[in-house]
PyMOL Python script that loads the backbone (N, CA, C, O; Angstrom):
from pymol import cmd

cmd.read_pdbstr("""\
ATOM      1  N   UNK A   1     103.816  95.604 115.756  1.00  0.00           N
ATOM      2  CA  UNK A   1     104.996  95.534 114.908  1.00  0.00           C
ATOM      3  C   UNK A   1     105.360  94.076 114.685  1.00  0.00           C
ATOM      4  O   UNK A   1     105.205  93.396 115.699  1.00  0.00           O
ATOM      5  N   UNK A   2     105.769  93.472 113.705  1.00  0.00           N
ATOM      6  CA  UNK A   2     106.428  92.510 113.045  1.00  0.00           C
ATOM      7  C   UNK A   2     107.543  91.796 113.747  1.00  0.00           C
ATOM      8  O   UNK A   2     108.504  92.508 114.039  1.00  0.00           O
ATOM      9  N   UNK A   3     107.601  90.597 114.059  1.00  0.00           N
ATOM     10  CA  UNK A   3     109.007  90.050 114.580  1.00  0.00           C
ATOM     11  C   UNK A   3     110.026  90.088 114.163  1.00  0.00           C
ATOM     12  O   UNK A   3     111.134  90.354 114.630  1.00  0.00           O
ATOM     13  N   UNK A   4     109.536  89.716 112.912  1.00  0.00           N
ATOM     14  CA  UNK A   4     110.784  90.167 111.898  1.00  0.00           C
ATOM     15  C   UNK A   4     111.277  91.477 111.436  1.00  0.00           C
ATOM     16  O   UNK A   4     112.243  91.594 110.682  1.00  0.00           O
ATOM     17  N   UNK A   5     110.603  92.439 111.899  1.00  0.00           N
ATOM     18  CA  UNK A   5     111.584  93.787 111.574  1.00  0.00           C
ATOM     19  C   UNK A   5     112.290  94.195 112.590  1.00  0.00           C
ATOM     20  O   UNK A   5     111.906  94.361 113.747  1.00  0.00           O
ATOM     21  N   UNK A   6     113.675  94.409 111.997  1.00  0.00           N
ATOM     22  CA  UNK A   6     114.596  94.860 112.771  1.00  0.00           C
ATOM     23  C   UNK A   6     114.949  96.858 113.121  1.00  0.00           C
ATOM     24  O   UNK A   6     115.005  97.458 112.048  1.00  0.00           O
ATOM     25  N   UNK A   7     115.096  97.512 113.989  1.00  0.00           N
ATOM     26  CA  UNK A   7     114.886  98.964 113.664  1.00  0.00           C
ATOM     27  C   UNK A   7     116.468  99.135 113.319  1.00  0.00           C
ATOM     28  O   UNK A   7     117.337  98.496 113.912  1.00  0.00           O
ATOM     29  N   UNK A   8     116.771 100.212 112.139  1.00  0.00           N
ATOM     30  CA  UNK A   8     117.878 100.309 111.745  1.00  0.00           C
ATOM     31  C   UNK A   8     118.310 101.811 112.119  1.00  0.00           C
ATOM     32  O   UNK A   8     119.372 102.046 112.695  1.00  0.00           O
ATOM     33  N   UNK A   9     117.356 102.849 111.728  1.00  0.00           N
ATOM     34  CA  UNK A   9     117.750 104.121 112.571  1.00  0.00           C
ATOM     35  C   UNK A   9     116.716 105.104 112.657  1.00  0.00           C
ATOM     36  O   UNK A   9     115.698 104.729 112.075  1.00  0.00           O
ATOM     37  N   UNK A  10     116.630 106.180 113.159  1.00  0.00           N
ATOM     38  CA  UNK A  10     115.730 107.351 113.105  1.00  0.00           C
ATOM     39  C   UNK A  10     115.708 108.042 111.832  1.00  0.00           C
ATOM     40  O   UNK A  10     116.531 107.977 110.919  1.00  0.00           O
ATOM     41  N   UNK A  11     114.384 108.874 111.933  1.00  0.00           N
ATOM     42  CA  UNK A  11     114.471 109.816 110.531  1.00  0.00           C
ATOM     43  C   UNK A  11     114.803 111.329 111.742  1.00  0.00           C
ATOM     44  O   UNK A  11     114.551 111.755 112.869  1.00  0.00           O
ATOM     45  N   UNK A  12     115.565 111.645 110.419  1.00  0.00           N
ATOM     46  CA  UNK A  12     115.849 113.118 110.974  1.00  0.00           C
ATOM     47  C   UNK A  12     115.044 113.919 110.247  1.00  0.00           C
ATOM     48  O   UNK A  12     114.394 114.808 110.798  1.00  0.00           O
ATOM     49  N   UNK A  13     114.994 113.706 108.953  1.00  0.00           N
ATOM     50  CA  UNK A  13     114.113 114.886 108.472  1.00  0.00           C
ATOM     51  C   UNK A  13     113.885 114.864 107.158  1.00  0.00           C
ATOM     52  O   UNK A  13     113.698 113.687 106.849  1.00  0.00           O
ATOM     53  N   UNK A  14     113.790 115.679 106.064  1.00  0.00           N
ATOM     54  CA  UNK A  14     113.502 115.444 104.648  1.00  0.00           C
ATOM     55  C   UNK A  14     114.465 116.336 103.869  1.00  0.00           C
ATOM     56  O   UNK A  14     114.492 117.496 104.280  1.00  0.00           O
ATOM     57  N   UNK A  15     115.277 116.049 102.818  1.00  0.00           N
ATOM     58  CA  UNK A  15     116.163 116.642 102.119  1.00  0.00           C
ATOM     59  C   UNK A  15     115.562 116.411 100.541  1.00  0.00           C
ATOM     60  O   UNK A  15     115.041 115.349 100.200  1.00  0.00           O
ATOM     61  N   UNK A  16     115.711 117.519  99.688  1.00  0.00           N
ATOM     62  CA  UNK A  16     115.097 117.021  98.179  1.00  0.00           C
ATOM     63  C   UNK A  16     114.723 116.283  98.247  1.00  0.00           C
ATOM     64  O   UNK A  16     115.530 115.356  98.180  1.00  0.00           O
ATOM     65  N   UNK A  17     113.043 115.795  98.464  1.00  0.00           N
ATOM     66  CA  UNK A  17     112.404 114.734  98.547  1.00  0.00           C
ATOM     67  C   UNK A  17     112.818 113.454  99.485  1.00  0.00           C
ATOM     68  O   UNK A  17     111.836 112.733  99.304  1.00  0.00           O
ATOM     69  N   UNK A  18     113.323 113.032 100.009  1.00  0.00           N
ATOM     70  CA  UNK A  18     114.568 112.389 100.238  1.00  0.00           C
ATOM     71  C   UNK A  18     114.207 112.125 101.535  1.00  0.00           C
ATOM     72  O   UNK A  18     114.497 113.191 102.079  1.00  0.00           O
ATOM     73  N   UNK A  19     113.601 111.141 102.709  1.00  0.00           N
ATOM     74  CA  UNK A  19     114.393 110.686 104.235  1.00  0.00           C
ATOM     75  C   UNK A  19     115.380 110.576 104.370  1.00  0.00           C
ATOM     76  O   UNK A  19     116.011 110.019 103.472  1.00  0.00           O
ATOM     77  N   UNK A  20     116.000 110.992 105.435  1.00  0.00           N
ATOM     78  CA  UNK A  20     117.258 111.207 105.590  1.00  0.00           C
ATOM     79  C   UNK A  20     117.191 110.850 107.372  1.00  0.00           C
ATOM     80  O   UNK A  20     116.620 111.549 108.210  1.00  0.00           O
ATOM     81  N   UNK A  21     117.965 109.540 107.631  1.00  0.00           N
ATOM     82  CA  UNK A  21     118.013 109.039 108.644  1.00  0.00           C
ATOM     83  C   UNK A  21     119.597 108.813 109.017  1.00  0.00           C
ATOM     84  O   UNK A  21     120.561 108.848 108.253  1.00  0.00           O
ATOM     85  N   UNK A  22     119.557 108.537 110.616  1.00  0.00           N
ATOM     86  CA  UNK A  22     120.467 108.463 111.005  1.00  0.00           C
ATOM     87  C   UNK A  22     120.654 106.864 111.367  1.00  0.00           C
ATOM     88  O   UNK A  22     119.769 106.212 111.921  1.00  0.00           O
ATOM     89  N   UNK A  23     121.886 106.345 110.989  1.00  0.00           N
ATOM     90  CA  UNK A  23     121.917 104.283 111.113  1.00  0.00           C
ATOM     91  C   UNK A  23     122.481 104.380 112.418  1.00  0.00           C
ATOM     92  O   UNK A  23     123.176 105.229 112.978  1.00  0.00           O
ATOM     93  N   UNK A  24     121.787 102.811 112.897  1.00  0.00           N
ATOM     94  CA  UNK A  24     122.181 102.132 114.134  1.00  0.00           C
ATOM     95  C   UNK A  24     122.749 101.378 113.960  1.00  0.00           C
ATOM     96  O   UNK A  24     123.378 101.084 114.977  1.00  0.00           O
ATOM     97  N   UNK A  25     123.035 100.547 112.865  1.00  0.00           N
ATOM     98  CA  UNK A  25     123.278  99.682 112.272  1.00  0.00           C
ATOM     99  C   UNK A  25     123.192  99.390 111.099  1.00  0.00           C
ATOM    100  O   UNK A  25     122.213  99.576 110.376  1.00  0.00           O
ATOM    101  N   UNK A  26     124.617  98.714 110.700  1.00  0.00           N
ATOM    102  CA  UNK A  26     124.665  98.304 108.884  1.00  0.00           C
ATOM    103  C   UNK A  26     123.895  98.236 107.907  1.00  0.00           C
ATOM    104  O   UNK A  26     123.514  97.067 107.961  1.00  0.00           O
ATOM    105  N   UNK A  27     123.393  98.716 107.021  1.00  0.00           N
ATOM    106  CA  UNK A  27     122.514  97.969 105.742  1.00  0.00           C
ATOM    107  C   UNK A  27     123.309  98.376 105.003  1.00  0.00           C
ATOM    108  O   UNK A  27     124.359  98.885 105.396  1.00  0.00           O
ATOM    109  N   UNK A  28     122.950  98.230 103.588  1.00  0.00           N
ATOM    110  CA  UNK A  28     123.594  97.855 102.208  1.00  0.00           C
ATOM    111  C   UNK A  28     122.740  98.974 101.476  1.00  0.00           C
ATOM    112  O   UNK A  28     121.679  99.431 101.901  1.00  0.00           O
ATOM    113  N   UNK A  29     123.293  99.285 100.467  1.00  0.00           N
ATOM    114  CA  UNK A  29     122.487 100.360  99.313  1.00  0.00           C
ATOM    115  C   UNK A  29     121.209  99.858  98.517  1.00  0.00           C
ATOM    116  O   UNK A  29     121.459  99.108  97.574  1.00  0.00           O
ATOM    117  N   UNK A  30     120.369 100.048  98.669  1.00  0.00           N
ATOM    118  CA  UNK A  30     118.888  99.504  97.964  1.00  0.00           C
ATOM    119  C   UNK A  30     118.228  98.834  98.909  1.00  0.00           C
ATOM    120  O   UNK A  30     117.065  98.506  98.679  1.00  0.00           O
ATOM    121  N   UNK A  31     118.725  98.567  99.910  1.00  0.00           N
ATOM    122  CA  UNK A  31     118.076  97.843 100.789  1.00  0.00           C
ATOM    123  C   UNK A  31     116.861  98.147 100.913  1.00  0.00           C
ATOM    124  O   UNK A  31     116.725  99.347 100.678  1.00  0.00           O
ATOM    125  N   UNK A  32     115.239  97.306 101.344  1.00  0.00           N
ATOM    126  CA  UNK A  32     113.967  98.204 101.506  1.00  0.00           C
ATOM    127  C   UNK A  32     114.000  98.397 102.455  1.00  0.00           C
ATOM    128  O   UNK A  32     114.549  97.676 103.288  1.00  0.00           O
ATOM    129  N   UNK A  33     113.099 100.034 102.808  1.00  0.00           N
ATOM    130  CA  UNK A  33     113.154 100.246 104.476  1.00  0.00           C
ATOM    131  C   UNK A  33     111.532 100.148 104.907  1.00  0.00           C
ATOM    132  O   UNK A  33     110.798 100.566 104.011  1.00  0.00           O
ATOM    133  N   UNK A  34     110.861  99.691 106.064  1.00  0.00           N
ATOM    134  CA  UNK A  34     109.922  99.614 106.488  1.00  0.00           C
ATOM    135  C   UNK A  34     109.532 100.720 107.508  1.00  0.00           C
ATOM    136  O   UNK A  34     110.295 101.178 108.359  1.00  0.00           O
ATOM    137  N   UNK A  35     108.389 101.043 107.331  1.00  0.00           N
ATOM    138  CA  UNK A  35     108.061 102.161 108.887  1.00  0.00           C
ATOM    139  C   UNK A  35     107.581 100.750 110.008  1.00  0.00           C
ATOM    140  O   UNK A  35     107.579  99.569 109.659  1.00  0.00           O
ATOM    141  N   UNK A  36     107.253 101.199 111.194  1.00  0.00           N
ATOM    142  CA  UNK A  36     107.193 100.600 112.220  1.00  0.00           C
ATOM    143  C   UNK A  36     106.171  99.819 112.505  1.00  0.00           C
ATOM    144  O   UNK A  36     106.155  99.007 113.430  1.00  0.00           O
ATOM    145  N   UNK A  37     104.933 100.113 111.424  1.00  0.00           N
ATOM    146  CA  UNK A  37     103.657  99.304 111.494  1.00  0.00           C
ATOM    147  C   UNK A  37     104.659  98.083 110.003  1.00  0.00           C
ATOM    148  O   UNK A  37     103.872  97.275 109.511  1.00  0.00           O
ATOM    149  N   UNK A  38     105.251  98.046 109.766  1.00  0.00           N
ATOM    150  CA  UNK A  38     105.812  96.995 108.595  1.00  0.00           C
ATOM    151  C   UNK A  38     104.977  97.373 107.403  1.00  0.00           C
ATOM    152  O   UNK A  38     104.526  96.487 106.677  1.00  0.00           O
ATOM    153  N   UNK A  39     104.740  98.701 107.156  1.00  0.00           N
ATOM    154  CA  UNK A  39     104.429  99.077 105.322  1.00  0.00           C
ATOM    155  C   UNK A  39     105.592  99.656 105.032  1.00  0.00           C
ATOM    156  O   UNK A  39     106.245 100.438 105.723  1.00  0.00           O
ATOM    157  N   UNK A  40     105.892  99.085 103.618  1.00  0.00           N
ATOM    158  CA  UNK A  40     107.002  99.988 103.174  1.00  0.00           C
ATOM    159  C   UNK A  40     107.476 101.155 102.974  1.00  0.00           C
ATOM    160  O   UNK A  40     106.597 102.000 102.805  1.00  0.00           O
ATOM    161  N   UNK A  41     108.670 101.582 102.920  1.00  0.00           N
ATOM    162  CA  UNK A  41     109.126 103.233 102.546  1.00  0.00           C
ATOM    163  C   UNK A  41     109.418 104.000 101.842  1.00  0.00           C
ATOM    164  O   UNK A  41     109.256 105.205 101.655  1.00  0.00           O
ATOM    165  N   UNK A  42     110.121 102.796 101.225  1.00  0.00           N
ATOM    166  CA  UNK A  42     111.188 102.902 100.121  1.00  0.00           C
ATOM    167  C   UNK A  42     112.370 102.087 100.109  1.00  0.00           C
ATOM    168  O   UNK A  42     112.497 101.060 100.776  1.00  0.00           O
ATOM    169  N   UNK A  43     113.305 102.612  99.268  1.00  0.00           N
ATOM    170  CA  UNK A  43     114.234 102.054  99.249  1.00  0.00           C
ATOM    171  C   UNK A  43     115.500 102.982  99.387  1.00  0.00           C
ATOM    172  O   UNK A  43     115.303 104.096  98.901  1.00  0.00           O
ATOM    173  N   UNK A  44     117.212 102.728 100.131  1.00  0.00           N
ATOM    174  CA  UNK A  44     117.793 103.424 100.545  1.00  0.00           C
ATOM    175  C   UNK A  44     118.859 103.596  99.072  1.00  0.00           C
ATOM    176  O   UNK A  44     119.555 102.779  98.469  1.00  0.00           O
ATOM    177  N   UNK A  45     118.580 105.090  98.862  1.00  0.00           N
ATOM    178  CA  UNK A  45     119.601 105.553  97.727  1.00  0.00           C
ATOM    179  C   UNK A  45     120.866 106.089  97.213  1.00  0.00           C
ATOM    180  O   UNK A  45     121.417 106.230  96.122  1.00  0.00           O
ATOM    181  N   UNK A  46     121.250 106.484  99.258  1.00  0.00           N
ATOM    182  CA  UNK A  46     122.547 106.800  99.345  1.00  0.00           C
ATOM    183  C   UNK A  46     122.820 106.634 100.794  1.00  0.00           C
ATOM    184  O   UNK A  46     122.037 107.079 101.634  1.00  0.00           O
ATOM    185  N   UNK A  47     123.899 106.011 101.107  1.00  0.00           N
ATOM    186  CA  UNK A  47     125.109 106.082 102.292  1.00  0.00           C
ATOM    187  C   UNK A  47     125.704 107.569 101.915  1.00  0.00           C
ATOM    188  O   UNK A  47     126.196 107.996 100.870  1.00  0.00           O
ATOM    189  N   UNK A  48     125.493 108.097 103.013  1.00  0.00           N
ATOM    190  CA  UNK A  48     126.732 108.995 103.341  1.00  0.00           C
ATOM    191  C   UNK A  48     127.293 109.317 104.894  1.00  0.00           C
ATOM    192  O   UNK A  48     126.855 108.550 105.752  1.00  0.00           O
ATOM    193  N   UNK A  49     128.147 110.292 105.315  1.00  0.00           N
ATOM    194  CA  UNK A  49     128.576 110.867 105.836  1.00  0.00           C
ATOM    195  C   UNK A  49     129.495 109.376 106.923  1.00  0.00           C
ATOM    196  O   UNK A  49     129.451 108.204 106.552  1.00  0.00           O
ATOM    197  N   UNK A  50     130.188 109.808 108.144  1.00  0.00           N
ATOM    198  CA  UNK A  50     131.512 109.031 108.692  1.00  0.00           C
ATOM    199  C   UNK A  50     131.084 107.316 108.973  1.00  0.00           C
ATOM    200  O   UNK A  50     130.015 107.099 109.544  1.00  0.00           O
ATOM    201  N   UNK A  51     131.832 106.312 108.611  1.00  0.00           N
ATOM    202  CA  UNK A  51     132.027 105.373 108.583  1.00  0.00           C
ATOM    203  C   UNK A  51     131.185 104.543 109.680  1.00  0.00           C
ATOM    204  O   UNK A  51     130.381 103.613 109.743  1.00  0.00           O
ATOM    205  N   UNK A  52     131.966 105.586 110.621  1.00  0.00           N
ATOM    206  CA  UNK A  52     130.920 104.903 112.623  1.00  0.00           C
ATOM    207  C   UNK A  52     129.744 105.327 112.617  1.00  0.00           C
ATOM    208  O   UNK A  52     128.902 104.757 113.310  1.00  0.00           O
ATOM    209  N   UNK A  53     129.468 106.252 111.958  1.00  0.00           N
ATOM    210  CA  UNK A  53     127.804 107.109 112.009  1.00  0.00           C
ATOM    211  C   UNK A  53     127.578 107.863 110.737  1.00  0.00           C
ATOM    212  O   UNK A  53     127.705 109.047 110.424  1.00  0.00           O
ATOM    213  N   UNK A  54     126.993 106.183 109.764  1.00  0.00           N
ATOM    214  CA  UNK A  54     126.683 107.037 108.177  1.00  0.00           C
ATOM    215  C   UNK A  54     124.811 107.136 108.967  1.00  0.00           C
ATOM    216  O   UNK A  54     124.241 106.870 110.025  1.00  0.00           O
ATOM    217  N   UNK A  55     124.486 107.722 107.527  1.00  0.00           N
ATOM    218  CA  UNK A  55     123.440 108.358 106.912  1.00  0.00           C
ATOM    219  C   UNK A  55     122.979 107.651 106.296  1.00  0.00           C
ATOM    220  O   UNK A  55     123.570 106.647 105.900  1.00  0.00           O
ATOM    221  N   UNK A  56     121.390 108.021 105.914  1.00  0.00           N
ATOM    222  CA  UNK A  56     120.890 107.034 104.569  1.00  0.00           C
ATOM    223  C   UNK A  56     120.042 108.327 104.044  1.00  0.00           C
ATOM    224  O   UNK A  56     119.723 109.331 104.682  1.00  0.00           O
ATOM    225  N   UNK A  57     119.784 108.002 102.722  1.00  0.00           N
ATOM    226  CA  UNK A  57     118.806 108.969 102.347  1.00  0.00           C
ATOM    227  C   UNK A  57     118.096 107.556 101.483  1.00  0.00           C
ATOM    228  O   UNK A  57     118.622 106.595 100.920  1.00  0.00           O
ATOM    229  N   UNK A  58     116.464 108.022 101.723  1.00  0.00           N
ATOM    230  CA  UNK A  58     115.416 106.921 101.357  1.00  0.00           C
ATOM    231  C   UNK A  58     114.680 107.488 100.221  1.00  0.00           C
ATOM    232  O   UNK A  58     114.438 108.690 100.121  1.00  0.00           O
ATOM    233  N   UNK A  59     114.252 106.396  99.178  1.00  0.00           N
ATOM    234  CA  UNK A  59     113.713 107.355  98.438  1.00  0.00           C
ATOM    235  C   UNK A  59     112.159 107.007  98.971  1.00  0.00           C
ATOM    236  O   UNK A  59     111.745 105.848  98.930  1.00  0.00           O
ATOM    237  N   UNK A  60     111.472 107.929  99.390  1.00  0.00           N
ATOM    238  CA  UNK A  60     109.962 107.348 100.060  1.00  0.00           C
ATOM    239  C   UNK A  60     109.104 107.341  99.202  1.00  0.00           C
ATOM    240  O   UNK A  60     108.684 106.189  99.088  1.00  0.00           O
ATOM    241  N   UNK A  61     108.545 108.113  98.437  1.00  0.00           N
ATOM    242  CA  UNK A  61     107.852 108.989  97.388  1.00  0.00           C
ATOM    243  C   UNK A  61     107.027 108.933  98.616  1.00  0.00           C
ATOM    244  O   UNK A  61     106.212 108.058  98.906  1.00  0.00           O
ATOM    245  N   UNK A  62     107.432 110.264  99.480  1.00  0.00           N
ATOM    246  CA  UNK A  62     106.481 111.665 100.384  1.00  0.00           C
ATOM    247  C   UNK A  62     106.299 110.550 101.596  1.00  0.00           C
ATOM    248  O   UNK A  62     106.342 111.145 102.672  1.00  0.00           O
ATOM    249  N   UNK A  63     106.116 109.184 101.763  1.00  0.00           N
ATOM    250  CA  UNK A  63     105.845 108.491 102.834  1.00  0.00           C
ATOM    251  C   UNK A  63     107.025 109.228 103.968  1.00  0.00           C
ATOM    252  O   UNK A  63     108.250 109.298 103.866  1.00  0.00           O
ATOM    253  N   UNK A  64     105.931 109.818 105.255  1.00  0.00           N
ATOM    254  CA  UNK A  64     107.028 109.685 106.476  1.00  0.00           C
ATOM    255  C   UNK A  64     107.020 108.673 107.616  1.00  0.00           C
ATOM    256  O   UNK A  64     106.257 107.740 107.863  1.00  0.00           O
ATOM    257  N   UNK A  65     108.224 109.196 108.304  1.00  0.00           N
ATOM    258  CA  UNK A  65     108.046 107.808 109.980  1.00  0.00           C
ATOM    259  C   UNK A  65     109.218 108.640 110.396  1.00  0.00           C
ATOM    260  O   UNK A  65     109.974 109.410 109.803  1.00  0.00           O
ATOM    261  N   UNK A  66     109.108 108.242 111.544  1.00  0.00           N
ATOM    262  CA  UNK A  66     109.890 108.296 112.983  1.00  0.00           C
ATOM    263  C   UNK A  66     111.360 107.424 112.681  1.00  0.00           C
ATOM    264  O   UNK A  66     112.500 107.876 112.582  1.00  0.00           O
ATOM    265  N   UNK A  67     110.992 106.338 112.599  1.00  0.00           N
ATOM    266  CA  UNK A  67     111.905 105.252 112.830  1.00  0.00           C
ATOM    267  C   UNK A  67     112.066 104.501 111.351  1.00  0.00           C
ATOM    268  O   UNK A  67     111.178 104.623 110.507  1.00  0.00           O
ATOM    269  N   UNK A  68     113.061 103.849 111.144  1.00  0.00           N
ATOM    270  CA  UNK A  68     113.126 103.030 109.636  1.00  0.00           C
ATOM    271  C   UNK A  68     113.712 101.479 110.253  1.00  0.00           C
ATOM    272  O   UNK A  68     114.403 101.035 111.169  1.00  0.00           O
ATOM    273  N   UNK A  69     112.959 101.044 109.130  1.00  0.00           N
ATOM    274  CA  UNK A  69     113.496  99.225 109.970  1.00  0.00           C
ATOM    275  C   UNK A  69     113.380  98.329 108.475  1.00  0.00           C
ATOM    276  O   UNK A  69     112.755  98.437 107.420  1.00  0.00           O
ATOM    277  N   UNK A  70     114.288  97.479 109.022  1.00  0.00           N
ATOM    278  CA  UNK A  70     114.215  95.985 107.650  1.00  0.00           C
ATOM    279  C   UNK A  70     113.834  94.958 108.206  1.00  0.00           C
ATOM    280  O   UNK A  70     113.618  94.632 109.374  1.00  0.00           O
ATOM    281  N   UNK A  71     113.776  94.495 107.268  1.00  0.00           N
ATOM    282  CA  UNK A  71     113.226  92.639 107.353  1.00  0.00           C
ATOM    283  C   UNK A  71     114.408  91.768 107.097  1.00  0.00           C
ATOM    284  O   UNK A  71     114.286  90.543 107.104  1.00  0.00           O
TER     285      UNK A  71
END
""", "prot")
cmd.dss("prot")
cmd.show_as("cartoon", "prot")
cmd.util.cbc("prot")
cmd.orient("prot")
């Protein structure tokens, strides 16, 4: 793994096409997300759910992972 990637949260699972992870920490909307070997994922298309413990949904096109991380 990359020095520079930071892990941001788990994937929980797949919604309409869609990763859908749980955050450890802050990112921003569009942000790119990396899997854990540092190839890309996508990019994040929606924040949702409570403030202390949002959500992301990624758009992957079908790419999965465990874990999601940025640079």
């Amino acid at each position: 793994m990359s020095n520079s990637l930071k892990k941001v949260g788990n994937v929980l699972g797949v919604r309409e096409g869609k990763l859908i992870a749980k955050l450890d920490r802050e990112v921003q909307l569009s942000t790119r997300i990396f899997g854990k070997d540092g190839k890309p994922l996508g990019k994040i298309s929606r924040l949702f759910g409570p403030v202390k413990a949002p959500y992301i949904a990624i758009d992957s096109k079908g790419v999965m992972a465990k874990e999601v991380y940025v640079r």
